[in-house]
C-alpha positions in Angstrom: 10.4 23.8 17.5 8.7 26.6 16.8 9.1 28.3 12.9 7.2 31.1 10.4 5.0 28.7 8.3 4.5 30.0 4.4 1.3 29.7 3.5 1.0 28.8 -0.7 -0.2 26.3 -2.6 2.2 22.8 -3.7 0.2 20.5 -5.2 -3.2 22.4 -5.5 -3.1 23.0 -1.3 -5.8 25.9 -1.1 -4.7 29.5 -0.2 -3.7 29.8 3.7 -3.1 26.4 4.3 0.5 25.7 5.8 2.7 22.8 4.5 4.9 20.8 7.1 7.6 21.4 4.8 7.2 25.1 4.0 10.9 26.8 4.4 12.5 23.5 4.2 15.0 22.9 0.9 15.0 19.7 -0.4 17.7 19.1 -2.6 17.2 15.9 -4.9 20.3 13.1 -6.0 19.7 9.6 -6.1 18.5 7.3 -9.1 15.9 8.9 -10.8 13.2 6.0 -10.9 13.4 5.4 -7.1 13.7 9.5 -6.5 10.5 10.2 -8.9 7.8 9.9 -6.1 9.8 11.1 -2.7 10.6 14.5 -5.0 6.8 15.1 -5.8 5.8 14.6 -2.4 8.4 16.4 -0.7 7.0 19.5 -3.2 3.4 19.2 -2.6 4.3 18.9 1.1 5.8 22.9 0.8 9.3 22.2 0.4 11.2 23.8 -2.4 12.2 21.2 -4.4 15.6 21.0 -6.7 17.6 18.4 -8.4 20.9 18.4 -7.6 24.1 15.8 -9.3 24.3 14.2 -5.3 23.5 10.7 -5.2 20.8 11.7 -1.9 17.9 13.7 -1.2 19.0 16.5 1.3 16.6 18.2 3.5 17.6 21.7 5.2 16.6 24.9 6.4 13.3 26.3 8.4 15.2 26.2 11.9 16.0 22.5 11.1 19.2 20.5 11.2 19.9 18.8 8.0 18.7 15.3 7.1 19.5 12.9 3.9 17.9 10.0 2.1 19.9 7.6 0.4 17.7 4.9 -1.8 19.1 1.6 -3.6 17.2 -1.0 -5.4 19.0 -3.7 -3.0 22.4 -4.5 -1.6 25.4 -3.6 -4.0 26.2 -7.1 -6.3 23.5 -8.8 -5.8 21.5 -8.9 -8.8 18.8 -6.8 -7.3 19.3 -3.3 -9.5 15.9 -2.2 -10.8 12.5 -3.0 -10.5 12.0 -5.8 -12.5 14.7 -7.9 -10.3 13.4 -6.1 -6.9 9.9 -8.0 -8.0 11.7 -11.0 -8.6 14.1 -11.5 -5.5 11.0 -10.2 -2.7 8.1 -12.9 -4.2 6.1 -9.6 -5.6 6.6 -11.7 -9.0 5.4 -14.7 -7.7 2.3 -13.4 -5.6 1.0 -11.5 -8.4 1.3 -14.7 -10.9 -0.4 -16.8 -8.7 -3.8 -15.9 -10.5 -1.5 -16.9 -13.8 -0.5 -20.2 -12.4 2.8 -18.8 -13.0 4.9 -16.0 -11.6 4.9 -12.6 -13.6 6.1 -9.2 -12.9 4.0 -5.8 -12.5 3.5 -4.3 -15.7 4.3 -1.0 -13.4 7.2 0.3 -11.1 5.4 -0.4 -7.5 8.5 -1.2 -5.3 10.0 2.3 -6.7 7.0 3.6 -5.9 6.7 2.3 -2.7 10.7 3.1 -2.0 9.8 6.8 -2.8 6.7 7.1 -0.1 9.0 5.3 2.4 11.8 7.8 1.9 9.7 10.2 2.7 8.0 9.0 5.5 11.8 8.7 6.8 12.5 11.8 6.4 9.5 13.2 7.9 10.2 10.9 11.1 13.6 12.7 11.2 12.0 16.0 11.1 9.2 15.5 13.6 12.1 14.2 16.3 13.7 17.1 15.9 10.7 19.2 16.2 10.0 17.4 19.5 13.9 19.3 21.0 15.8 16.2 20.6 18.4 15.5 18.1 17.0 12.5 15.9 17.8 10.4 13.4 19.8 12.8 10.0 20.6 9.6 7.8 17.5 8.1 6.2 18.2 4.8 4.2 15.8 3.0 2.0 15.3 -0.1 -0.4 13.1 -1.3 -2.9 13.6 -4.6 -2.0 13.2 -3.8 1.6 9.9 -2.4 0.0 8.9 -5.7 -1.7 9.3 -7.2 1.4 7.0 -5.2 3.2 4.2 -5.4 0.0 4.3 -9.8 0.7 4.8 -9.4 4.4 1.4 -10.7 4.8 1.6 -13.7 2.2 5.1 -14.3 3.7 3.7 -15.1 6.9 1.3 -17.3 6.0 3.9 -19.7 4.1 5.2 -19.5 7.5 2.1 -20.6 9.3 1.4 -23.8 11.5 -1.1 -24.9 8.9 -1.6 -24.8 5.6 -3.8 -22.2 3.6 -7.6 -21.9 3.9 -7.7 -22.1 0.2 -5.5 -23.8 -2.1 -3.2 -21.8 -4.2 -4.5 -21.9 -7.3 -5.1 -20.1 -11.0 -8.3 -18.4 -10.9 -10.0 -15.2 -10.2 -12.0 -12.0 -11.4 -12.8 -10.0 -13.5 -15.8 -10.9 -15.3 -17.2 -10.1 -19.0 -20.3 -9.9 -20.0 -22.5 -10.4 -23.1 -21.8 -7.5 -24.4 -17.9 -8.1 -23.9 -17.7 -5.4 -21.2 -14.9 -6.4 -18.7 -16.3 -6.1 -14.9 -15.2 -6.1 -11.4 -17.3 -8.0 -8.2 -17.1 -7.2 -5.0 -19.5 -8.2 -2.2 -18.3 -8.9 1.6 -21.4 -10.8 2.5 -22.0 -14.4 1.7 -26.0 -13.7 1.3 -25.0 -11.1 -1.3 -23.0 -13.3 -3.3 -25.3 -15.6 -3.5 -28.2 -13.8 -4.3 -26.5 -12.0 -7.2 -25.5 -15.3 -8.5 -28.8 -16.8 -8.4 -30.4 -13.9 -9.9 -28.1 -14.8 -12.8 -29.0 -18.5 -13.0 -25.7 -19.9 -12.0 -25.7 -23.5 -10.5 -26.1 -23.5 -6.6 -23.2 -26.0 -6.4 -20.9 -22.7 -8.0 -22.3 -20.4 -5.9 -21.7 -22.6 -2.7 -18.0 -23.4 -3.9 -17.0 -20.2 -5.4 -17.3 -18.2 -2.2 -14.9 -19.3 0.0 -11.8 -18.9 -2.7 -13.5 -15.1 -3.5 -13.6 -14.0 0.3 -10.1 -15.1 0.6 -8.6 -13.9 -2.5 -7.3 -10.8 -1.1 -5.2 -13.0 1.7 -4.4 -15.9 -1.2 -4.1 -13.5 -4.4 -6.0 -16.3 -6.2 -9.4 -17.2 -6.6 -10.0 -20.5 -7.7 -13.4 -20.3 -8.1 -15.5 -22.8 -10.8 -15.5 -21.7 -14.2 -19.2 -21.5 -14.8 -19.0 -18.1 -13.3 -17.2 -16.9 -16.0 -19.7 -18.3 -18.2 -22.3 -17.4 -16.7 -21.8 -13.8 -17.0 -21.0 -13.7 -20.4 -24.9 -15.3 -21.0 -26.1 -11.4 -19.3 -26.0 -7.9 -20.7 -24.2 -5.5 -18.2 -27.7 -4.1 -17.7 -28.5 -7.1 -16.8 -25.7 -7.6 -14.5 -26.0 -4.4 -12.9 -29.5 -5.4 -12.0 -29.1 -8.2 -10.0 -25.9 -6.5 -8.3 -28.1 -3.7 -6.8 -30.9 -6.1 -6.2 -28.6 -8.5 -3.6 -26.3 -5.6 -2.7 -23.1 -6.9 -4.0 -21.2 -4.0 -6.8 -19.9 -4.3 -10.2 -17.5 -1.7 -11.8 -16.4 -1.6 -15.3 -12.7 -1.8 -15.7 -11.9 1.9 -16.8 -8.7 2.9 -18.9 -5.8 4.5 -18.4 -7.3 7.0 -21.6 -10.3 7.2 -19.2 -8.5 8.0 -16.0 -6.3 10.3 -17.2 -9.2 12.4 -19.1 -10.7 13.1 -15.2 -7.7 13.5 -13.3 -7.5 16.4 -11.5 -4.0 16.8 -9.9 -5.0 16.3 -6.7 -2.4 15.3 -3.6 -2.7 12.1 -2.4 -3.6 13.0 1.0 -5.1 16.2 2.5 -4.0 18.1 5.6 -6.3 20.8 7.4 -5.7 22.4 10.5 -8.0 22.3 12.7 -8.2 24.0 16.1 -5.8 26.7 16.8 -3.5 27.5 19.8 -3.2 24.3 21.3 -0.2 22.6 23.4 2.1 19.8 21.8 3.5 17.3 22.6 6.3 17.9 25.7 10.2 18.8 24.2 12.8 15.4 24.6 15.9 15.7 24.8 16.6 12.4 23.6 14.7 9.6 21.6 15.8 6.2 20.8 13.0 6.2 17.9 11.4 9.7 16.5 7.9 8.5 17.6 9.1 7.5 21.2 6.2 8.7 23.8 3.4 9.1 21.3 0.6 7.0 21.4 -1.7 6.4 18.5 -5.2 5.3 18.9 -6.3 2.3 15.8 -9.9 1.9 15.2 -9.0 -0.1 11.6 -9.7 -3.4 10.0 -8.3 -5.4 7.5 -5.0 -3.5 6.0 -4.7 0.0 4.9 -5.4 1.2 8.9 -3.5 -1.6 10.4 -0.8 -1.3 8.3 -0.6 2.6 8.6 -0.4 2.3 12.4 2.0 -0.2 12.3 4.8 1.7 10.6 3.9 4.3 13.3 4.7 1.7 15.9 7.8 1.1 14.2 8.9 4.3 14.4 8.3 4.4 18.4 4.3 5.0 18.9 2.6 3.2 21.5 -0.3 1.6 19.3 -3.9 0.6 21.1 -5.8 -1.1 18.7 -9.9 -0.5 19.1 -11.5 -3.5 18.8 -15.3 -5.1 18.6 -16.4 -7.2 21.5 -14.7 -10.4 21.8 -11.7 -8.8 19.7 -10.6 -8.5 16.1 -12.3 -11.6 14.3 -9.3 -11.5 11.5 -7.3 -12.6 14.9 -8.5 -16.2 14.0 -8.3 -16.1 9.8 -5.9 -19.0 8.6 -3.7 -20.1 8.7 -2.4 -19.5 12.6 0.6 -19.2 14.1 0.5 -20.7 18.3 -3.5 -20.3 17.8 -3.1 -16.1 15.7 -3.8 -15.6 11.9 -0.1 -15.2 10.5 -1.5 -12.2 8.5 -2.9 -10.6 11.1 0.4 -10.7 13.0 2.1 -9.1 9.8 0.0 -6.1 10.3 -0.6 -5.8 14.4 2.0 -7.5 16.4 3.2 -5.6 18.9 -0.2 -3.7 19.3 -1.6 -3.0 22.5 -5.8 -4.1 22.6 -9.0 -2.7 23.6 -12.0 -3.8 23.0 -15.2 -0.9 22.6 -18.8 -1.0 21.2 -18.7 2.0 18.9 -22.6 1.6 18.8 -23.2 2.0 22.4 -22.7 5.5 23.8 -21.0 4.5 26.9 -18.4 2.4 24.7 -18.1 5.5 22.9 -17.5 7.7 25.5 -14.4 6.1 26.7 -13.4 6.2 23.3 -13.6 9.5 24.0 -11.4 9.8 26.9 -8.6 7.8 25.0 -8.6 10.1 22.1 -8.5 13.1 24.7 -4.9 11.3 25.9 -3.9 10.5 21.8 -1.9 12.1 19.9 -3.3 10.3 16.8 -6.5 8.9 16.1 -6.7 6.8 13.2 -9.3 5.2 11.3 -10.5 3.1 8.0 -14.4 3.5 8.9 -16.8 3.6 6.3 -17.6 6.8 4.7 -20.0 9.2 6.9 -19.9 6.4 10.0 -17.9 8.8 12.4 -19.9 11.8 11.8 -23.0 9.7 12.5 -21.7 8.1 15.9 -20.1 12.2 16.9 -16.5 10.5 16.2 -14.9 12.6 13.8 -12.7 14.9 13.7 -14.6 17.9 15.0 -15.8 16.1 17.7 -12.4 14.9 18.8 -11.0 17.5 18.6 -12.9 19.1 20.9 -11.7 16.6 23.6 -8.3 17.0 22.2 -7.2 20.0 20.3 -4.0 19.1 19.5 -4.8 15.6 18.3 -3.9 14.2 14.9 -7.0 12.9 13.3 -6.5 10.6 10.2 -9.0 8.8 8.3 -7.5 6.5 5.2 -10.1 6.2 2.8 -11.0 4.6 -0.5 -12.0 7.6 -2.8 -11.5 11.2 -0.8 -15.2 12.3 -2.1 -13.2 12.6 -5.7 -15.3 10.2 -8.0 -19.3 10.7 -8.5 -21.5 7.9 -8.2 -17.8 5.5 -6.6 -18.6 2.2 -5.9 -17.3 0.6 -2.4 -13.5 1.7 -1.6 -11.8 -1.5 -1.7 -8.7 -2.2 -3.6 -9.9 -4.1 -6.2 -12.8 -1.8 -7.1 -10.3 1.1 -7.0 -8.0 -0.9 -9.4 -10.8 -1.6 -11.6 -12.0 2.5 -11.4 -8.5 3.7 -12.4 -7.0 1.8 -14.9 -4.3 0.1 -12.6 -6.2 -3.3 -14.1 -4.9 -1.9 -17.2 -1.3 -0.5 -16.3 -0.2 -3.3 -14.1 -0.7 -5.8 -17.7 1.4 -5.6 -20.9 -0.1 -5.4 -24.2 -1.8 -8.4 -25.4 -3.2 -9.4 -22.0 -6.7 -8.6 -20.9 -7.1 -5.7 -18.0 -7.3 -7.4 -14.7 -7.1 -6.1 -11.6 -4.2 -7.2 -9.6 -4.7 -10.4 -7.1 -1.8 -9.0 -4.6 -3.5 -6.1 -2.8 -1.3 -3.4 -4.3 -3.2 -0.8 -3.1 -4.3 -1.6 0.5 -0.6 -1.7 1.5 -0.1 1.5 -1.0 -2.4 3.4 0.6 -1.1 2.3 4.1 2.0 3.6 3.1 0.4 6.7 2.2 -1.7 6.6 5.3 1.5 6.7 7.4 3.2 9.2 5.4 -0.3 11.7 5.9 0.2 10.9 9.7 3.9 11.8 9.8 3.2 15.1 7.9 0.2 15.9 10.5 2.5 15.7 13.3 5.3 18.0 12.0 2.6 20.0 11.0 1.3 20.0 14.5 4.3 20.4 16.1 5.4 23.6 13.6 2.2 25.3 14.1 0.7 24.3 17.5 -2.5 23.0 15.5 -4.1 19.5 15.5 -4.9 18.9 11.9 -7.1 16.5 10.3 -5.0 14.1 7.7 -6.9 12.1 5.0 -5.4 9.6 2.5 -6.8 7.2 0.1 -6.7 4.5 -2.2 -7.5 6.6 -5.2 -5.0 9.1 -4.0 -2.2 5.7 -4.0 -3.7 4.7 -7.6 -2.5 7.9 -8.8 0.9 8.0 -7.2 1.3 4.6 -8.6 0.0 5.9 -12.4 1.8 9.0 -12.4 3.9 8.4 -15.4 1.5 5.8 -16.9 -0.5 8.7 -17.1 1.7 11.2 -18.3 2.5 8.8 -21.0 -1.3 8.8 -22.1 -1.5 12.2 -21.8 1.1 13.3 -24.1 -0.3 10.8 -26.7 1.8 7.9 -26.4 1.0 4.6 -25.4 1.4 3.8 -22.0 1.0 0.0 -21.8 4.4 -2.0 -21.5 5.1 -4.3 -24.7 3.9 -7.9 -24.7 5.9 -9.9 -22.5 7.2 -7.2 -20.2 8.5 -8.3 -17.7 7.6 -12.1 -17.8 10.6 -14.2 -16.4 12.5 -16.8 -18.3 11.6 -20.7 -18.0 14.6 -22.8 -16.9 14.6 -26.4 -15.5 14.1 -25.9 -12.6 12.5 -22.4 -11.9 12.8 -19.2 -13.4 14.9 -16.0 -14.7 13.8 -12.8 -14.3 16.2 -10.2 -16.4 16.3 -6.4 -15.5 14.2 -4.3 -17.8 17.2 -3.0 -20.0 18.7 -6.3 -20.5 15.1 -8.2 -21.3 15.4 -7.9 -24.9 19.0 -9.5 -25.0 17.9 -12.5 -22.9 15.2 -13.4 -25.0 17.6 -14.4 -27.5 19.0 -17.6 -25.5 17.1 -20.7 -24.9 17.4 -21.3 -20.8 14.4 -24.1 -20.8 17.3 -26.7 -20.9 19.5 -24.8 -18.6 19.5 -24.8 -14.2 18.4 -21.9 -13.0 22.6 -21.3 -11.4 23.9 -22.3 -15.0 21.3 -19.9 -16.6 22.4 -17.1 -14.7 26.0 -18.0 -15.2 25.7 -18.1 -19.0 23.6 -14.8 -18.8 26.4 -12.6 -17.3 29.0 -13.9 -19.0 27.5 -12.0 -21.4 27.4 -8.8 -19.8 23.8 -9.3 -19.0 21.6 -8.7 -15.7 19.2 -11.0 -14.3 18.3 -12.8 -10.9 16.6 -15.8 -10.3 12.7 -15.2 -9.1 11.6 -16.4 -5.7 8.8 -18.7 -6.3 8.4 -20.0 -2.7 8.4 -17.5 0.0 9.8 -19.5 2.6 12.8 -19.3 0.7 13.4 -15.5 1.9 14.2 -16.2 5.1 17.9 -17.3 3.8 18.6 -15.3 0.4 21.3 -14.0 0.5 20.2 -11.2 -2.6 18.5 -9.5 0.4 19.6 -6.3 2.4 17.8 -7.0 5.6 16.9 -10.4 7.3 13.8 -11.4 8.4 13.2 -13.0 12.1 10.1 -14.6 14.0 8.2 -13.1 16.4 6.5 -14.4 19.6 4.1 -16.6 18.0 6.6 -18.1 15.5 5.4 -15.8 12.6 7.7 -14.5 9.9 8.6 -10.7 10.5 10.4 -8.7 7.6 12.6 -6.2 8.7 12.1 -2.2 9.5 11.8 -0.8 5.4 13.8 2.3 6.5 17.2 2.5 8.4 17.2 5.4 10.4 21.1 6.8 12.1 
C-alpha cells in the first residue's frame, strides 16, 4: 500500500524524515495509566494523536482500514485491576523481592508500561498486514498481566526445569558503597576481571572464588547471594580507589545517579530512531491473505542473551520465520541451567521455535554468507557491541547494499546519548538513570533492580522499532535502519517519575509502597488506592483466603501475591493459560490477541 508520507518532526524526528504513522489518526480511550505510553508513542511515530471519552485507542486514515486497541489490567473480577495487583498475580512481585528475601512490588508502573509498548506493537502488526494487500487483523487486545507474564517468562521456566537452579535462591546482591558512602554498581562478564578487581581490593580469595558464580547468574536468578565481605570490603576504599582497580582488571563501576540527576540531562529523545536508508527499492510481494501479519517474512538474529532474542521472538510470534546466527558449536546459553530434555529453560523462553545457523563473524567466508542471508532478509537484527558491525563491514550500509529494502535494527544499551557510558547492560543502565532510585520507595536505599526490567523493556521496544521499520518500508519503498536502547526503555519507563521531579515535586513513592501484607500463610498485596485502608487490619493471624474475604467485605481491593511460580500454570486470576513446549518448558501465552 502505497500513501503520501508527511515529513515533520513528533518527538524531536529531524526535518524530512517520514513517520510510519504520518496521516494516520489515532484516537485515544481506554484507562489512562495503561493508555499513557501507547499515546506517546503512537505521536512520536507521526500519528495525530487525540483523546477521545471511548474506552479504545482507534487508528484510521492514510489509505488504511481502521484498527482498535482495547487494554485491561487482567480478566474482569478477578482481583487483578491495577498495577500493584498485576505485579502481584504474574510473580513480578516475587522475582523482584527475591534480593529482599521477601516479595515486594516495583516502586514504578512497569506492566502498564510494558501494556502500552505491546499495544502498539499490536497495532503496528495490524497496519503492516494491511500494507502487505491483505486484510489483517483490526482488533488489537492487550493485558498487563498478560505483560507480567511475559517480564517472568524466563524465571517461570526455570521453576519449570528438570533440575534445580544453578544457584540457590537467595537474599543478596549489588550495589556497593564505598568509604566515602557513594553507592556503586559492578559489572564485569569475565571471571579473571572479577577477580582481579577484588584482589586489588584486598578481599579474601575464598570471597572472590564463591562470590562469582551467584554474580554471573544474577541476571537469570534476580539474586546474588554472594558473601558479605564484599560489602565490607568496599566500604574500607575511597571510590577513587575503587575506580582504580576497576579500570586496572577491566571490570566497571557506575555511581547510582538520581532521578534529580537524570532528569537535569534528559533530552526528549524517542526511544528508538528510524532512518531511511536506500531509496526506490522493491517490498515485500502483496498477500492476499495472512493467518499472522508477519506471515512470509523472515528475520535474520545475530543476538545473545535477551534484549535481541526477545525482540526476534515477538517477531516470530507475529508470523516471521526467525534464523538465529550463531557461534560455532551453537549458542553456549543453550546449555545454562537448569535444562529442560538436555536445553536451558531460559533459553527456550526467549528462542524456541527459532530456526539455527551457526557462522564465524570473524572469518570472512563466514561473513560472506552472512551476507547472502541478509540479501534474502527482510530484517536483520542485532545486539552486537557498539562499533563491532562497522569493523567486520556488517552494518547497515553495508547490508543494505546487498539488500536495499532490508530492515536493519540494532538494540543497543545507550544510542551514543550519554558521554563517557559505561557498558550497556541493564544493570549499569539502571544504575545511570535513576531506575535504582524509582523502582524503591522512600526510606530504602537506591538499588538497581535484580529482575532484568530493562533487557525485556528494551526487547519490547526493540520489536516495536522493527514493526515501525517495516510499515515504514512498506509505505515508502525504503529499507530503513531502526535503533532502540536500553536508555531509550529507562526513559519510557521514568516518564512521569521524571515529570514529577521536574515540576518540583517528589517523585519517590512513600515508604512502604507497595509492600504486600503478611498473612499465615503467604501474602496480600492491596491495589494502590486501597493500600492505605488495608494497613489498618492486622492479617498476620489471618489465611491468606480469610484475609482476602475480610478485606472485601469491606469494600476493599486486593489479591493474594504469587510467591511460587509454578503456581501460574493453574490461577485462575489469569487471562491467558500457559502450556509446555517440545522440551517440557513452561510457555506463557501470545501478550497480544490479535482478530
Amino acid at each position: 500500500m502505497a500513501s503520501s508520507v508527511t515529513a515533520h518532526t513528533p518527538g524531536g524526528r529531524p526535518f524530512g524524515v517520514p513517520g510510519p504513522l504520518d496521516g494516520l489518526r489515532c484516537d485515544i480511550g481506554g484507562p489512562p495509566a495503561l493508555t499513557r505510553v501507547a499515546a506517546d508513542h503512537l505521536r512520536r511515530l507521526g500519528g495525530r494523536v487525540q483523546d477521545t471519552d471511548a474506552g479504545e485507542i482507534t487508528l484510521s486514515g492514510g489509505g488504511f482500514a481502521q484498527v482498535t486497541a482495547r487494554s485491561a489490567w487482567g480478566a474482569h473480577g478477578t482481583g487483578v485491576e491495577d498495577e500493584a495487583t498485576a505485579q502481584a498475580a504474574t510473580g513480578v512481585m516475587a522475582v523482584h523481592g527475591r534480593r529482599h528475601g521477601a516479595p515486594r512490588g516495583l516502586g514504578v508502573d512497569y506492566l502498564a508500561t510494558a501494556t502500552g509498548v505491546l499495544t502498539v506493537q499490536g497495532l503496528l502488526a495490524a497496519l503492516v498486514a494491511q500494507a502487505r494487500g491483505a486484510d489483517g487483523p483490526r482488533q488489537v487486545t492487550t493485558t498487563a498481566d498478560g505483560a507480567g507474564l511475559l517480564a517472568v517468562s524466563q524465571y517461570l521456566a526455570a521453576s519449570g526445569a528438570d533440575e534445580p537452579e544453578a544457584v540457590e535462591l537467595l537474599p543478596g546482591g549489588p550495589p556497593f558503597t564505598s568509604l566515602e558512602g557513594v553507592v556503586f554498581e559492578l559489572e564485569t562478564l569475565d571471571p579473571g576481571a572479577w577477580a582481579d578487581f577484588w584482589s586489588a581490593l584486598g578481599a579474601p580469595a575464598d570471597a572472590i572464588r564463591a562470590g562469582w558464580r551467584p554474580f554471573q547468574f544474577r541476571y537469570a536468578t534476580a539474586c546474588a547471594p554472594f558473601p558479605q565481605v564484599l560489602h565490607q570490603v568496599t566500604r574500607t576504599h575511597s571510590l577513587e580507589r575503587i575506580r582504580t582497580a576497576a579500570a586496572a582488571s577491566g571490570a566497571e563501576v557506575c555511581r547510582l545517579r538520581t532521578l534529580a540527576e537524570r532528569a537535569k540531562e534528559g533530552d526528549g529523545a524517542d526511544p528508538w530512531s528510524l532512518r531511511p536508508l536506500r531509496p526506490g527499492t522493491s517490498v515485500t510481494a502483496r498477500r492476499a491473505s495472512l493467518s499472522r501479519p508477519l506471515d512470509g517474512m523472515t528475520v535474520l538474529e545475530a543476538g545473545r542473551r535477551i534484549q535481541a532474542p526477545l525482540a526476534a521472538h515477538l517477531l516470530g510470534l507475529l508470523g516471521a520465520r526467525v534464523i538465529r546466527v550463531e557461534p560455532p558449536g551453537g549458542d553456549p546459553l543453550r546449555g545454562m541451567p537448569p535444562a529442560c530434555s538436555g536445553v536451558s529453560a531460559r533459553w527456550l523462553a526467549l528462542n524456541r521455535g527459532k530456526e539455527a545457523v551457526e557462522i564465524d563473524i570473524k572469518a570472512p567466508g563466514d561473513r560472506r554468507r552472512l551476507r547472502e542471508l541478509a540479501a534474502e532478509a527482510d530484517v536483520f537484527l542485532h545486539n552486537w557491541a557498539p562499533g563491532k558491525a562497522a569493523a567486520l563491514e556488517l552494518d547497515a550500509e553495508h547490508l543494505a547494499a546487498a539488500n536495499p529494502a532490508l530492515v536493519y535494527a540494532y538494540t543497543g544499551g545507550w544510542a551514543d546519548r550519554i558521554p563517557d557510558a559505561p557498558m550497556g547492560t541493564d544493570f549499569m543502565v539502571q544504575a545511570r538513570t535513576g531506575v535504582g532510585e524509582a523502582v524503591h520507595p522512600e526510606g530504602e536505599p537506591p538499588a538497581p533492580s535484580l529482575m532484568t526490567l530493562l533487557d525485556v523493556l528494551g526487547g519490547l521496544h526493540g520489536t516495536e522499532a522493527v514493526l515501525a521499520g517495516l510499515l515504514l518500508r512498506e509505505r515508502t519503498g525504503h529499507g530503513v535502519h531502526v535503533e532502540s536502547s536500553l536508555i531509550g526503555a529507562a526513559d519510557t519507563l521514568l516518564a512521569p517519575a521524571l515529570e514529577q521531579v521536574r515540576r518540583g515535586l517528589d517523585a519517590r513513592p512513600a515508604a512502604g509502597f507497595r509492600h504486600p501484607a503478611r498473612t499465615s500463610d503467604g501474602w496480600i498485596a492491596p491495589s494502590d488506592d486501597c493500600a492505605a485502608a488495608t494497613a489498618a487490619y492486622d492479617l498476620s493471624g489471618m489465611c491468606t483466603e480469610d484475609a482476602l474475604h475480610q478485606l472485601r467485605a469491606h469494600g476493599l481491593t486486593a489479591t493474594a501475591v504469587t510467591t511460587d511460580l509454578s503456581d501460574l500454570h493453574h490461577d485462575p486470576r489469569l487471562s491467558g493459560s500457559i502450556s509446555r513446549d517440545a522440551h517440557g518448558a513452561p510457555a506463557v501465552p501470545d501478550p497480544w490477541s490479535l482478530a
